[in-house]
C-alpha positions as CSV (number, residue, x, y, z in Angstrom):
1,X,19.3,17.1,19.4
2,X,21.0,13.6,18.8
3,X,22.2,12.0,22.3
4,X,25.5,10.1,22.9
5,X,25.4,7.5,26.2
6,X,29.3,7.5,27.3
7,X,29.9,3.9,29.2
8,X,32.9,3.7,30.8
9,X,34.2,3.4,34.2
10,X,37.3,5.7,33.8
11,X,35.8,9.0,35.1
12,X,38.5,11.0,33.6
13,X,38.4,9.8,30.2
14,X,34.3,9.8,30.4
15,X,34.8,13.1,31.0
16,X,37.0,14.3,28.3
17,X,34.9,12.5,25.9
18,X,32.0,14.2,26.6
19,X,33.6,17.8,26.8
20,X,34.6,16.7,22.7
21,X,31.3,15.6,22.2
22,X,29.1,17.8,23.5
23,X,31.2,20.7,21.3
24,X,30.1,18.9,18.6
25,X,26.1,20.1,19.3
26,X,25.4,16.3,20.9
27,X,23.7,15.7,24.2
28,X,25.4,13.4,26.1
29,X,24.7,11.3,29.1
30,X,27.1,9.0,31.2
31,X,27.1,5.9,32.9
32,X,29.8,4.2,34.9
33,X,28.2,0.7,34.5
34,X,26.1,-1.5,32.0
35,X,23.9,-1.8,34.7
36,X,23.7,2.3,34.5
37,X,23.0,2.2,31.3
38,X,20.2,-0.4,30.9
39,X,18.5,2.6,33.0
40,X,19.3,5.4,30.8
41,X,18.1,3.0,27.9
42,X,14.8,2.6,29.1
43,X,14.3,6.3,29.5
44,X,16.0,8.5,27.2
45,X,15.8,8.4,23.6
46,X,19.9,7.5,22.8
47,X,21.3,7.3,19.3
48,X,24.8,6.5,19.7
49,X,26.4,4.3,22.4
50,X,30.0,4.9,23.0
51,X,31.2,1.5,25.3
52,X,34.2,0.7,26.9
53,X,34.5,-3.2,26.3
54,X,36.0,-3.6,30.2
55,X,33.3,-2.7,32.7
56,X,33.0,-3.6,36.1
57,X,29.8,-5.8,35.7
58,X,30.2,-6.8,32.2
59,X,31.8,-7.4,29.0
60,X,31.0,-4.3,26.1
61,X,31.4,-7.0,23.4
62,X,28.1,-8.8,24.8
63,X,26.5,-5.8,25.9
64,X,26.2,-4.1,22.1
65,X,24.9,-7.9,21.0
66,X,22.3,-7.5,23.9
67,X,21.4,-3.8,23.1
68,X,20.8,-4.3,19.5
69,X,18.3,-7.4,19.6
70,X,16.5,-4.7,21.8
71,X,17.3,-1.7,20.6
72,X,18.2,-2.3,16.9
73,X,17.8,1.4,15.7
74,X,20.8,2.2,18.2
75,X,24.3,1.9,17.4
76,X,27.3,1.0,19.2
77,X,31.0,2.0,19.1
78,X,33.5,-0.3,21.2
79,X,36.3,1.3,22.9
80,X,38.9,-0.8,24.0
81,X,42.4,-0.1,25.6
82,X,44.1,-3.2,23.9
83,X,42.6,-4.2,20.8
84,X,42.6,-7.3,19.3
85,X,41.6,-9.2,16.1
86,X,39.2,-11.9,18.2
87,X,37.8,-9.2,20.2
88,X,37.2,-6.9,16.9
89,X,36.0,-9.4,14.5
90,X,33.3,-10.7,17.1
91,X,32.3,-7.3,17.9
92,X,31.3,-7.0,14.3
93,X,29.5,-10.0,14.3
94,X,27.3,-8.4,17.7
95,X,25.9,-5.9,15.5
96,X,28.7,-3.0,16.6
97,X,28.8,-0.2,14.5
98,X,32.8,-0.3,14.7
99,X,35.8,-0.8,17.2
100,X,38.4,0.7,18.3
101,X,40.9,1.6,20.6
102,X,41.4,4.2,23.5
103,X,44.2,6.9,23.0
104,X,45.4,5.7,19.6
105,X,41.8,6.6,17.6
106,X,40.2,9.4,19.4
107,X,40.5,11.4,16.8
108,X,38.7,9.0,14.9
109,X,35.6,9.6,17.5
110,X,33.7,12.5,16.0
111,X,33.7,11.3,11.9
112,X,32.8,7.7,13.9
113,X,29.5,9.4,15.8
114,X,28.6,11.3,12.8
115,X,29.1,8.0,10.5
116,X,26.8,6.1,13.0
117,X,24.4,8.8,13.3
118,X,23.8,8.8,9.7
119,X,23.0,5.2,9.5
120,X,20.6,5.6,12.9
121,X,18.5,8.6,11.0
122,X,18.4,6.6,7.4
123,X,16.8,3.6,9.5
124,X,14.4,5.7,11.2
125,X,13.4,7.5,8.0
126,X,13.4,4.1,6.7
127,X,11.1,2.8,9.9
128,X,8.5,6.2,8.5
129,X,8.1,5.3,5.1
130,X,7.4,1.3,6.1
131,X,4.8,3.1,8.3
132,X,3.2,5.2,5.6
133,X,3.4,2.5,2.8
134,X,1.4,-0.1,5.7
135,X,-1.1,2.9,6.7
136,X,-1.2,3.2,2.3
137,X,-1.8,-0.1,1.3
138,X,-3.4,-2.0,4.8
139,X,-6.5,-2.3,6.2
140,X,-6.8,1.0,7.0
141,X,-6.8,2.0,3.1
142,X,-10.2,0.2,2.7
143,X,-13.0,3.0,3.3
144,X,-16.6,2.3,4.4
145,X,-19.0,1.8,7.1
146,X,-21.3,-0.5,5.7
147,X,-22.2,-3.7,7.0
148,X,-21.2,-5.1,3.8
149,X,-17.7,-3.9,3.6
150,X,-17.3,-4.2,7.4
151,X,-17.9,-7.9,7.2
152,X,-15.4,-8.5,4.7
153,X,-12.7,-6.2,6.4
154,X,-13.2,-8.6,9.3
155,X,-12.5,-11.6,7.4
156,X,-9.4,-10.7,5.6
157,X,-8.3,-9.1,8.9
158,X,-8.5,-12.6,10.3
159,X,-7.2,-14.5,7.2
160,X,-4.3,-11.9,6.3
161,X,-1.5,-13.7,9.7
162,X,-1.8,-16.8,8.4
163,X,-0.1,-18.0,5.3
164,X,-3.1,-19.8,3.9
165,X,-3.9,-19.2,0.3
166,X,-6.8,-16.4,-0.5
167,X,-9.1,-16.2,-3.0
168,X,-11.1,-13.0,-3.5
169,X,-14.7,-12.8,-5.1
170,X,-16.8,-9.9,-6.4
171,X,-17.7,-7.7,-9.8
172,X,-14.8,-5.7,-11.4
173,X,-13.8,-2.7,-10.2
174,X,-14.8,-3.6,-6.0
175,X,-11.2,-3.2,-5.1
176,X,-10.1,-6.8,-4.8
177,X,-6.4,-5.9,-5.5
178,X,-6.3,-3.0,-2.5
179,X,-7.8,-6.0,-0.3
180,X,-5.0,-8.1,-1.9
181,X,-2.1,-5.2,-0.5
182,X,-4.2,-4.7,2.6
183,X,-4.1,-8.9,3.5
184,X,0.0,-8.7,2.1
185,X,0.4,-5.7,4.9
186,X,-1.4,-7.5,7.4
187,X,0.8,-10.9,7.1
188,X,4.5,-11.8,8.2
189,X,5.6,-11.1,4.8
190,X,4.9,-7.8,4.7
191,X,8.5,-6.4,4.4
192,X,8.8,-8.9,1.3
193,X,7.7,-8.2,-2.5
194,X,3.8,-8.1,-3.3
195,X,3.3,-8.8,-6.9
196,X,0.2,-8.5,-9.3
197,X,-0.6,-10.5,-12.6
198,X,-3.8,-10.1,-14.3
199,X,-4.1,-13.3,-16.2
200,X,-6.5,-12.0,-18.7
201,X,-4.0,-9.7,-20.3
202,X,-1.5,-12.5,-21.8
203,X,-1.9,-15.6,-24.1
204,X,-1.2,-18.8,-22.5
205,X,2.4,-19.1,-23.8
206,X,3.5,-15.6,-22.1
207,X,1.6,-15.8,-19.1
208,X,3.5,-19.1,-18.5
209,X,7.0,-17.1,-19.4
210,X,5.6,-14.2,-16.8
211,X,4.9,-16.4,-13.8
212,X,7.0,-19.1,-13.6
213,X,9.9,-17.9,-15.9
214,X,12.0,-20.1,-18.8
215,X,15.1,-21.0,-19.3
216,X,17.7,-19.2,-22.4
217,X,16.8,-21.2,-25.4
218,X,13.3,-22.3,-24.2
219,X,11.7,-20.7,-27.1
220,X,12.5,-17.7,-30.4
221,X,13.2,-14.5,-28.3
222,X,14.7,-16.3,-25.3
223,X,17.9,-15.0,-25.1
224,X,18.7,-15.6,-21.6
225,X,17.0,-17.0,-18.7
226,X,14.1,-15.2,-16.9
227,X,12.7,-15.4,-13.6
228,X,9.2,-15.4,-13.4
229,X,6.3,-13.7,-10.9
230,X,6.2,-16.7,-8.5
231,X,10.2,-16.9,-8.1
232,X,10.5,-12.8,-7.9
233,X,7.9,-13.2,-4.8
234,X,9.8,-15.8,-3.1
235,X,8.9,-15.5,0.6
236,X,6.4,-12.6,-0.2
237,X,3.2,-12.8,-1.6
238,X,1.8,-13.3,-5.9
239,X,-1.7,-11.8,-6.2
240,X,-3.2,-13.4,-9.5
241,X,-5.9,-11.4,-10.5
242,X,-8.8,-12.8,-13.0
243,X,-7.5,-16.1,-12.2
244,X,-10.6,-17.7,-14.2
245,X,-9.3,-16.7,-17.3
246,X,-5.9,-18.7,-16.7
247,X,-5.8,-21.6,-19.4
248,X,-6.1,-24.6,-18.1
249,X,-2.8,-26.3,-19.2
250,X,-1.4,-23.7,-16.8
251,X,-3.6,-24.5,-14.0
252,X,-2.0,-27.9,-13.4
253,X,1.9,-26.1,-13.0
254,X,0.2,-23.7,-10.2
255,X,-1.7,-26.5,-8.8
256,X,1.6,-28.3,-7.9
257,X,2.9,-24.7,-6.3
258,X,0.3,-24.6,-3.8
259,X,0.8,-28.6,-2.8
260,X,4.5,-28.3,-3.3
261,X,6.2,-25.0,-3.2
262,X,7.6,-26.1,-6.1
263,X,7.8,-25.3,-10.4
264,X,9.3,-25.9,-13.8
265,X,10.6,-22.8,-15.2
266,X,9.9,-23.0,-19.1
267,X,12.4,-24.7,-20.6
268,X,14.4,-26.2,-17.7
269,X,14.6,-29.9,-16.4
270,X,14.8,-29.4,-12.3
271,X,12.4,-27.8,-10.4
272,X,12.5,-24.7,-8.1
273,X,11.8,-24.6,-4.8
274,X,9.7,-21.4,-3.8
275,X,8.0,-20.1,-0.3
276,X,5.3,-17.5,-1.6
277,X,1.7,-16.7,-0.7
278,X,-0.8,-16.9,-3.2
279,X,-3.8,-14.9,-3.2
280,X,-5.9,-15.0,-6.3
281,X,-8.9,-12.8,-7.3
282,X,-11.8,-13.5,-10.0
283,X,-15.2,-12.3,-11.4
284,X,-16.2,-15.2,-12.5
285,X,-18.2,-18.3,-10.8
286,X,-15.2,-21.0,-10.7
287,X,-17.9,-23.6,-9.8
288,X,-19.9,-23.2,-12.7
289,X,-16.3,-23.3,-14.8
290,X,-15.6,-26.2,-12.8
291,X,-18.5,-27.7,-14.0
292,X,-18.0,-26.6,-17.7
293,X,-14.8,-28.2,-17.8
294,X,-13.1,-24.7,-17.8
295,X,-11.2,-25.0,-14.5
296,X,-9.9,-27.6,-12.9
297,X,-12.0,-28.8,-9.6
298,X,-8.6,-29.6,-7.6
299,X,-7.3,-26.0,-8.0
300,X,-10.5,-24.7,-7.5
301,X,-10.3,-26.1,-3.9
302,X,-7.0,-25.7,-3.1
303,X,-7.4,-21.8,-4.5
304,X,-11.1,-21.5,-2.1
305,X,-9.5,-21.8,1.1
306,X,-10.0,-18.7,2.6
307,X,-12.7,-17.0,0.2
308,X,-13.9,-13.7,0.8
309,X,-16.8,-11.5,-1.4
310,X,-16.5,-8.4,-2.0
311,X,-19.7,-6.3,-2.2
312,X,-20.7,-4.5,-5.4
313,X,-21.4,-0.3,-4.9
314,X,-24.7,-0.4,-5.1
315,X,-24.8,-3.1,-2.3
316,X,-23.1,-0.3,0.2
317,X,-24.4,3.1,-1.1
318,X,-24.1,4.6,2.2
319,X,-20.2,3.9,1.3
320,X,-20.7,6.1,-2.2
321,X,-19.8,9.7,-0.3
322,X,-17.3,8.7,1.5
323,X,-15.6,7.0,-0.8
324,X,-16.3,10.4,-3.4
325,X,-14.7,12.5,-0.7
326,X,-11.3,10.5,-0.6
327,X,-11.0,10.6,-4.3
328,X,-12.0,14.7,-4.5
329,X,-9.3,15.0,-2.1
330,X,-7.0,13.0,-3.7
331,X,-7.4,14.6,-7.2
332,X,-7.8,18.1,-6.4
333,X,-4.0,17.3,-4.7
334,X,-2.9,16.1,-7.6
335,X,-4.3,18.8,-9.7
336,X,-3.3,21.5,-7.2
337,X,-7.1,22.8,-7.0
338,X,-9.0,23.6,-4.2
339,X,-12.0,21.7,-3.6
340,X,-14.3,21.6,-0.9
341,X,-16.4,18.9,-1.7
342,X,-19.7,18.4,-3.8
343,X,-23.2,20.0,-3.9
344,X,-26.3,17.9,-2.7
345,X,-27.3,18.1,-5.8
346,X,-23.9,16.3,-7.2
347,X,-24.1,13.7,-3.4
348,X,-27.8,12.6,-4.6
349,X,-26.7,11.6,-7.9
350,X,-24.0,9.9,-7.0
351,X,-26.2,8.2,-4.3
352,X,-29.1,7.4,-7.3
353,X,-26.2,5.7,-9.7
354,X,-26.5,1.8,-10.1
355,X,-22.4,1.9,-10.2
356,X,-21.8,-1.3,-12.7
357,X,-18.6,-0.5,-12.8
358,X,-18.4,-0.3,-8.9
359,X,-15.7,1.9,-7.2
360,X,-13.3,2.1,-10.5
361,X,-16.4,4.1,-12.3
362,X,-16.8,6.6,-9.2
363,X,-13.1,7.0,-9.2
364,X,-13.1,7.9,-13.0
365,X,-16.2,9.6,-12.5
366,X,-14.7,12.2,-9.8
367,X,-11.9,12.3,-11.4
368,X,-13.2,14.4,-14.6
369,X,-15.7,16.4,-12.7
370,X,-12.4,17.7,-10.4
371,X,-11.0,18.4,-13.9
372,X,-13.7,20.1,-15.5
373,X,-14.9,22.4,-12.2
374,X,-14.0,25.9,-11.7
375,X,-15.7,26.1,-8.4
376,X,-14.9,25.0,-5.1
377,X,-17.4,22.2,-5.0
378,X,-18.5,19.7,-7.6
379,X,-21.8,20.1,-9.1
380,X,-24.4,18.9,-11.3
381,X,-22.6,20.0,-14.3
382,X,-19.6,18.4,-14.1
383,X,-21.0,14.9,-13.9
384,X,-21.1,12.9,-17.0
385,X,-24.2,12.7,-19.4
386,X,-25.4,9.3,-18.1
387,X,-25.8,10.7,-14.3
388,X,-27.3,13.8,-15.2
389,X,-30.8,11.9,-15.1
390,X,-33.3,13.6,-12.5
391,X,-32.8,12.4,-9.5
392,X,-36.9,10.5,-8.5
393,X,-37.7,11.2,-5.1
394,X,-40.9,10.2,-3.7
395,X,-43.9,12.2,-4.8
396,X,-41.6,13.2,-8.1
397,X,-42.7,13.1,-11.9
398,X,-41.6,9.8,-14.1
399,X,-38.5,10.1,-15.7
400,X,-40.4,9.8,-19.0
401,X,-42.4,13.0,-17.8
402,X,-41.7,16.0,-20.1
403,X,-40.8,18.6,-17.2
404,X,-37.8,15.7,-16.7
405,X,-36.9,15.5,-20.4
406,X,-37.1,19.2,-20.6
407,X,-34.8,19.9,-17.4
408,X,-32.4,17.0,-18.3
409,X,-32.0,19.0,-22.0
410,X,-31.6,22.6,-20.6
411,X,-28.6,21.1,-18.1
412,X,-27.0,19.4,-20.7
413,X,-27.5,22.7,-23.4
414,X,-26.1,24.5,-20.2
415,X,-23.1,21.9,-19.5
416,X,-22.4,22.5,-23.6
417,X,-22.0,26.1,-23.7
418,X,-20.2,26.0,-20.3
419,X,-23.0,28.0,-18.5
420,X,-23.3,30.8,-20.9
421,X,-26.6,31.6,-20.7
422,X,-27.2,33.7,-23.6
423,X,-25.8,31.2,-25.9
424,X,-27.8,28.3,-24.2
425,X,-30.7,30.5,-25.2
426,X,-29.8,30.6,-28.6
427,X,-29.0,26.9,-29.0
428,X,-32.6,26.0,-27.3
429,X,-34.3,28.8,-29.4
430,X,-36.0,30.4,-26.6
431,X,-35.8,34.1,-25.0
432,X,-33.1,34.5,-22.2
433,X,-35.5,35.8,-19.8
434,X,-37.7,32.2,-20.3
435,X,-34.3,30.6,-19.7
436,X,-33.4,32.3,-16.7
437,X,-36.8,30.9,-15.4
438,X,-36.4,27.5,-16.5
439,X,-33.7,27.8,-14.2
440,X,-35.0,28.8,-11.3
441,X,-37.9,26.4,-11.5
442,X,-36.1,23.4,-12.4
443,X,-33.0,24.3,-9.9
444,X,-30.2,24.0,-12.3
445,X,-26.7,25.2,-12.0
């Protein structure tokens, strides 16, 4: 139930009002004095303040400015028994929801509380979704318990209140855009745009158009003028992933963001001022680049900060199950299946995979065995060819031994015909029966 605080020291018209309101399915509690009501603020959960802008120990005018640097998701109506502009107009400017006068508007009371209330449950439901979107994309997103992942959660967790200029190290596909968000989230800035680039995916003359903008008539095709990435991120943050591969005629107009805050849109004459956080990302070694000529040496240091390296998968394999869970869960969501989780089988090839492609290639990986399972957990089957190897424990048979060749071709004979045994027996030209042990002595299935 939504709750009304009545402040006014008129008992008869408090009174009135709250017989009205409370008919209307509000709760509704009363004070006499601000001094009253500072206590039932600190208490009770109010929505709605109806205020006379008389009281005995104060003025209702500086009261609603007061209560909504402290209590911003609560609004307040001003009643008054002579209205005036002055009164009104600075009212407004105090953050009250309206104002108006005794007597003359009451019937204007009830549309006026169910006005505010609107606006006090679309902030709240806007206060939920700012919650959800930081649990999404902040720290909190980045799974593991490795030492290796732990360690560079604690830097960026150190880095991300500042405003200093980030840059992010590590293989494709180790997630260096989620610790991007997750250092955004984490910052001042994080009601304000995040924006990603990848430079590798434009030529020079576009990628320039794409981050800093142009003017109409800069060039064939520009029609009208354009803001780019950096200007559209004003006062948020620009993540520029696979900033290595940026040409280096474009270096020097970033360069002069970082020591200025300012740019030249393409095309224009003046500069633009901007206030945005950069945090750039890259796979490659910058200092060997530098040294190649291939990227220039002051950008490299203005860019390497604050750098942080992200580990590759198979540095944090104790990371691989965990991180295989979340994406089973999040899959079998989206595909409206119900999965438990994976087999020990499935868990100890996961665990056994080098992971070149790093937490990208397990997401994809999961991904299509969630699409091709037709049991509650994933198993061997579903993985693709390429992890279907035997898994070598100690005390096992080479992978070059034949029992390994042999089970490795009866699974994948078995994945083919989609566990139809009788075919598979066909296809490998051997009796069902011998099949059915092969099975059993090589655990498949």
């Amino acid at each position: 139930m939504n709750t009304v605080l009545i402040i006014d020291d008129e008992e008869k018209l408090r009174s009135l009002l709250t017989r009205i309101i409370k008919l209307e399915g509000f709760s509704v509690l009363e004070a006499d004095t601000l001094k009253t009501a500072a206590r039932s603020l600190e208490k009770e959960n109010i929505d709605v303040i109806l205020c006379d802008v008389k009281l005995p120990d104060g003025n209702g005018v500086d009261f609603a400015k007061e209560t909504k640097l402290k209590y911003p998701n609560i609004e307040v109506i001003l009643l008054t028994a002579y209205g005036n502009i002055a009164d009104g107009v600075q009212a407004m400017k105090n953050g009250a929801f309206d104002y108006i006068t005794k007597g003359d508007d009451n019937d204007k009371i009830i549309p006026l509380l169910n006005r505010a209330l609107e606006k006090v449950q679309l902030q709240k439901r806007i206060e939920q979704l700012e919650k959800q979107v930081g649990k999404r994309y902040g720290f909190e997103s980045i799974l593991g318990e490795s030492a290796a992942i732990k360690d560079a959660i604690s830097l960026a967790q150190k880095v991300a209140p500042t405003d200093a200029t980030v840059l992010l190290l590590g293989e494709t596909g180790t997630g260096k855009e989620v610790f991007a968000q997750a250092i955004h989230a984490g910052s001042k800035r994080n009601g304000r745009s995040f924006l990603a680039l990848n430079c590798s995916s434009f030529s020079k003359e576009i990628l320039e158009s794409e981050i800093f903008g142009h003017k109409a008539g800069a060039f064939t095709g520009a029609t009208k003028d354009k803001k780019g990435l950096i200007e559209e991120a004003n006062n948020g943050s620009l993540f520029l992933d696979e900033i290595g591969e940026m040409h280096i005629d474009l270096q020097s107009k970033l360069l002069r963001v970082l020591e200025t805050n300012e740019f030249i849109k393409v095309g224009d004459t003046k500069s633009t001022k901007v206030n945005v956080r950069i945090i750039a990302a890259t796979n490659r070694d910058l200092q060997e680049d530098v040294k190649q000529g291939r990227f220039r040496e002051d950008l490299f240091y203005r860019l390497n900060v604050f750098a942080i390296i992200l580990p590759p998968l198979r540095d944090r394999k104790t990371d691989v199950p965990v991180l295989a869970n979340h994406f089973i869960k999040l899959f079998a969501q989206k595909m409206n299946k119900s999965i438990d989780g994976m087999t020990q089988d499935f868990k100890e090839h996961l665990s056994d995979h080098e992971w070149k492609g790093n937490i990208r290639e397990l997401k994809n990986i999961i991904e299509r065995a969630v699409i091709l399972t037709e049991t509650p957990e994933l198993g061997f089957n579903c993985l693709p060819v390429e992890l279907q190897t035997p898994v070598l424990k100690p005390g096992t048979l080479s992978a070059f031994d034949l029992s390994s060749v042999e089970k490795l071709h009866i699974q994948r004979v078995l994945n083919h015909t989609k566990g139809n045994k009788t075919e598979a027996a066909r296809l490998l030209n051997i009796g069902l029966t011998t099949l059915y042990r092969k099975i059993e002595e090589f655990h498949l299935m």
